[in-house]
MISE-21632 format. One record per residue (C-alpha): residue in three letters; x, z, y. Coordinates in Angstrom, 2 decimals, padded with zeros to 5 digits. Each point is the difference from the previous one (the first is absolute). Layout:
N
+---------+---------+---------+---------+
: residuo :       x :       z :       y :
+---------+---------+---------+---------+
:     ALA :       X :       Z :       Y :
...
+---------+---------+---------+---------+
This chain:
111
+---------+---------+---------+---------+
: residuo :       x :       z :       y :
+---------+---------+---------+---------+
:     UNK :  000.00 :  000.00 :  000.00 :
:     UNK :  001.57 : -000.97 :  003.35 :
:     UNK : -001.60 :  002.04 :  002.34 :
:     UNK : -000.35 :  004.01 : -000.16 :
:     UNK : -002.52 :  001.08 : -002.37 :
:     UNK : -002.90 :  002.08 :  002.09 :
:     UNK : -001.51 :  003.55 : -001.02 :
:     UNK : -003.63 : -000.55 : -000.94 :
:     UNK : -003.33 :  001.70 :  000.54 :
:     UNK : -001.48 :  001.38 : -003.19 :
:     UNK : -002.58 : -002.49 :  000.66 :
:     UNK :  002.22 : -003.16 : -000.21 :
:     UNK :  001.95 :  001.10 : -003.12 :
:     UNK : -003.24 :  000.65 : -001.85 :
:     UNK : -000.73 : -003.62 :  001.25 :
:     UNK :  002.96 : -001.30 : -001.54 :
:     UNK : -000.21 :  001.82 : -003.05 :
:     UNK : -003.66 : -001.04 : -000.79 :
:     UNK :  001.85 : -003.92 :  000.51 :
:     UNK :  001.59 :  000.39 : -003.00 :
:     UNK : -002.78 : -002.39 : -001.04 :
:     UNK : -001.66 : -002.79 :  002.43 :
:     UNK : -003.27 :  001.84 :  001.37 :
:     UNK : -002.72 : -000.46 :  002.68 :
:     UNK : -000.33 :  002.62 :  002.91 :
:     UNK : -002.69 :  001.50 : -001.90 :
:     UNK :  002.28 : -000.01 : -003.15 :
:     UNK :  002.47 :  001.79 :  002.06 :
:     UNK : -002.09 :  002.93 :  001.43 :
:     UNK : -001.22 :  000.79 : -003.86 :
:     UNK :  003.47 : -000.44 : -001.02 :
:     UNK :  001.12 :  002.59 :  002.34 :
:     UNK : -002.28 :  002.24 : -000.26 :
:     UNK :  000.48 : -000.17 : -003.50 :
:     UNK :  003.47 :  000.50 :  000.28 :
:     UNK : -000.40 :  002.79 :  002.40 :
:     UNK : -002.17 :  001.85 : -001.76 :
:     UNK : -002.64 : -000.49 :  002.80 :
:     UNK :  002.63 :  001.67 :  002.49 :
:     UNK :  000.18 : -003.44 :  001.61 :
:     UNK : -003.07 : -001.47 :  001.35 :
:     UNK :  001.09 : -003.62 :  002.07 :
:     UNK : -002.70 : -001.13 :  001.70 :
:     UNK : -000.49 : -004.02 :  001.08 :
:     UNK :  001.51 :  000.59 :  003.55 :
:     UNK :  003.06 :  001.53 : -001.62 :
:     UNK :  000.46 : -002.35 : -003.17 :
:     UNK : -000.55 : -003.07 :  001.77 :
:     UNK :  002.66 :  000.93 :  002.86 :
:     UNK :  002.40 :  001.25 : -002.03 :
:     UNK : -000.11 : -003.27 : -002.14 :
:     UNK :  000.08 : -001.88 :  002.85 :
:     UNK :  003.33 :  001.65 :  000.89 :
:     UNK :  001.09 : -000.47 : -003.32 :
:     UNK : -000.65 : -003.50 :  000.02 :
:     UNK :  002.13 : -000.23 :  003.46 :
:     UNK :  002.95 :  001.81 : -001.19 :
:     UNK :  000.18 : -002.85 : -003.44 :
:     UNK : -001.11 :  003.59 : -002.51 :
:     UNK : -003.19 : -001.61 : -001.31 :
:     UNK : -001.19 : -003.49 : -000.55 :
:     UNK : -003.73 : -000.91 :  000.18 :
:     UNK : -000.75 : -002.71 : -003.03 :
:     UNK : -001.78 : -002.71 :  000.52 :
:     UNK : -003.34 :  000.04 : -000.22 :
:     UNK : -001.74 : -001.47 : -002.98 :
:     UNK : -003.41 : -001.54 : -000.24 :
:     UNK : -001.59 :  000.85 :  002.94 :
:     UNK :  000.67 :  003.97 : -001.00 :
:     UNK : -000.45 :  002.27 :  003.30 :
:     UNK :  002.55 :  002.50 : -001.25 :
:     UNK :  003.26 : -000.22 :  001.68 :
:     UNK :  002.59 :  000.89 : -003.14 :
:     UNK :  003.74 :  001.58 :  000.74 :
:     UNK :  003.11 :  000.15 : -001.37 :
:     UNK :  003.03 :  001.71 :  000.39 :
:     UNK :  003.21 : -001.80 :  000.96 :
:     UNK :  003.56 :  000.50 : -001.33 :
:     UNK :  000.38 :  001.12 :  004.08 :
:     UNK : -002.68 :  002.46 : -000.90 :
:     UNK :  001.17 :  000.95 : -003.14 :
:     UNK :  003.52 :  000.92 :  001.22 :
:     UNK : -002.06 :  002.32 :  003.23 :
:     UNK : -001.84 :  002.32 : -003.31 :
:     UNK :  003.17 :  000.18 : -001.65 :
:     UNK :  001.70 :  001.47 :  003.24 :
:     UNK : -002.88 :  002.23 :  000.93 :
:     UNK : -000.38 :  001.28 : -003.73 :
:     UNK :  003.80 :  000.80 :  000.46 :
:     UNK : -000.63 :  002.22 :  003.02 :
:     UNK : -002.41 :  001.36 : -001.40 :
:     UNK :  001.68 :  000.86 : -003.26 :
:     UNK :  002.94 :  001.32 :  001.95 :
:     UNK : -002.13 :  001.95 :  002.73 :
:     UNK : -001.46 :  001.60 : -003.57 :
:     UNK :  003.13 :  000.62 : -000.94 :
:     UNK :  000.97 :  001.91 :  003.13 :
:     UNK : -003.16 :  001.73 :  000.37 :
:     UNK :  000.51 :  001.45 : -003.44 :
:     UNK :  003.30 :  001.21 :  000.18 :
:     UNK : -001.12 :  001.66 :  003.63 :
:     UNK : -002.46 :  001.77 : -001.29 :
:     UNK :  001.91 :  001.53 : -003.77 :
:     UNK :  003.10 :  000.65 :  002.84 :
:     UNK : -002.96 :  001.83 :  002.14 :
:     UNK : -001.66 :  002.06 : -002.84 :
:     UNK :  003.48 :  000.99 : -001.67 :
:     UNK :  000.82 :  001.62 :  003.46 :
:     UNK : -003.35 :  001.65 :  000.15 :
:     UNK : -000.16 :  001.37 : -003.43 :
:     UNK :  003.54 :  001.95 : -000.20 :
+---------+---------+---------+---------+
């Protein structure tokens, strides 16, 4: 990736994640709310301006539109692959750190 990978809202890497497969918007919200365990409710507003940014930045791809069908579908890129992998990395490592924070934290509390 040539430019600097950005942080993402929770919002946008649930978004991502649910492209693991070519959906519709509406595909999308289940898919994250699914994921989410109904934590994450997007509604149209949000979806459909964060996929337009998306779109912009070369992340996702809509398909072409067969048959008439009304239902725009989208796919991630390899662009938008390679932005998960580096937020999933930050967030592994922010994990990481958070973990080892709090055992260094209770340790010092407990003797």
């Amino acid at each position: 990736m040539s430019e600097k990978a950005e942080i993402l809202s929770e919002a946008s890497t649930f978004i991502l994640l649910a492209l693991a497969e070519p959906l519709h918007g509406y595909g999308i919200i289940k898919k994250v709310e699914q994921m989410s365990d109904g934590r994450v409710r997007l509604g149209p507003g949000t979806l459909y301006g964060a996929l337009t940014k998306m779109v912009k930045k070369g992340w996702i791809l809509p398909l072409p539109v067969e048959n008439g069908a009304r239902r725009k579908v989208y796919k991630l890129t390899t662009v938008g692959h390679a932005q998960l992998q580096s937020e999933m990395a930050r967030l592994t490592a922010l994990v990481s750190y958070g973990k080892a924070a709090l055992l260094a934290w209770q340790q010092g509390r407990l003797s």
